[in-house]
N, C-alpha and C positions, 0 to 999 in steps of 0.2 A: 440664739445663734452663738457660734463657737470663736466667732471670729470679729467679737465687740470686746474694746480695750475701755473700761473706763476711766478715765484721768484721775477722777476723783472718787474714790469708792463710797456708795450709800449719800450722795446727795443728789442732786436736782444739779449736774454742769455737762459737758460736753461728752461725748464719747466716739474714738475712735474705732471705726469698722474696717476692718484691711481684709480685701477682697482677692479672694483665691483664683487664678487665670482665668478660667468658667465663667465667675461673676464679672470681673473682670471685662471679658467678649463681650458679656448680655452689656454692662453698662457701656461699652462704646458702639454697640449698636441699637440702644432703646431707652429709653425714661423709664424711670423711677416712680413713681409718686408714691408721697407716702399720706395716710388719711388717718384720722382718729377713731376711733370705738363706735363714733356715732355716724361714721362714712362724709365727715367734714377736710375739703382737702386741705393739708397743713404745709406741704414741701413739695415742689418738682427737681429732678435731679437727672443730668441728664441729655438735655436740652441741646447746649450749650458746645458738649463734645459731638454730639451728633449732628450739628450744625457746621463746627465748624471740618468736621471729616466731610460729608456732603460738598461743601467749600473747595477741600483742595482734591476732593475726586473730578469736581467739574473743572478746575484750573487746569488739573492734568491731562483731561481729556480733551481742554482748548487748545491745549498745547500742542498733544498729539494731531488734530485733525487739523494745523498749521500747518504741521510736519510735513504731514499726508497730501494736504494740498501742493507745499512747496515742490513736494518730490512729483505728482502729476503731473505737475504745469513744465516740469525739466523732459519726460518720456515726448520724445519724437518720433519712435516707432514702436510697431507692434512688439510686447515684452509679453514674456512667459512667468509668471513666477511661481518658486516654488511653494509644496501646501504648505508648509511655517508659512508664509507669507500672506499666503489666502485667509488661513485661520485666523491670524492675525487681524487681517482685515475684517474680518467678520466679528470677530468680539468688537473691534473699535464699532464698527456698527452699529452694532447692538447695543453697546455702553449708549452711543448716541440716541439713539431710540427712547433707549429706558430715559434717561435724563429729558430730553423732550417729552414723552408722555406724564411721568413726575413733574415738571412744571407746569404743564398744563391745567391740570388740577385744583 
């Protein structure tokens, strides 16, 4: 790989890998592991950012569907809204769907 810095050249210490945008995505959307020669596992990486993104997608989405209700429980009469708004709706939907079936799990 082109993009491992070793701190200390020809020994046995640490080494820095600095990750190009690409890698970058993959690591804030997936785990790492890493295993030895003999398929024994040594490191997970990974984890941790994917956890805590998961975290504030569902915070955001409590948030939103507060919003959403707040704004329901105010309509007194029959409203039209425009498709931005339908669309709208339909992704928060959906976010909520997926998140419900993902915990289910």
């Amino acid at each position: 790989m082109d993009n491992i810095t070793h701190l200390v050249p020809a020994t046995k210490s640490q080494c820095v890998i600095t990750l190009n945008p690409f890698q970058f995505n993959y690591y804030e959307q997936s785990c790492i592991e890493i295993h030895s020669p003999d398929g024994d596992h040594l490191e997970s990486i990974g984890y941790d950012i994917q956890k805590q993104t998961q975290e504030e997608k569902a915070t955001q989405l409590q948030e939103q569907i507060v919003l959403l209700q707040s704004l329901c429980e105010k309509i007194t009469q029959e409203v039209e809204l425009p498709a931005q708004a339908i669309a709208g709706l339909g992704d928060l939907l959906f976010r909520v769907r997926d998140i419900i079936n993902n915990s289910s799990k």
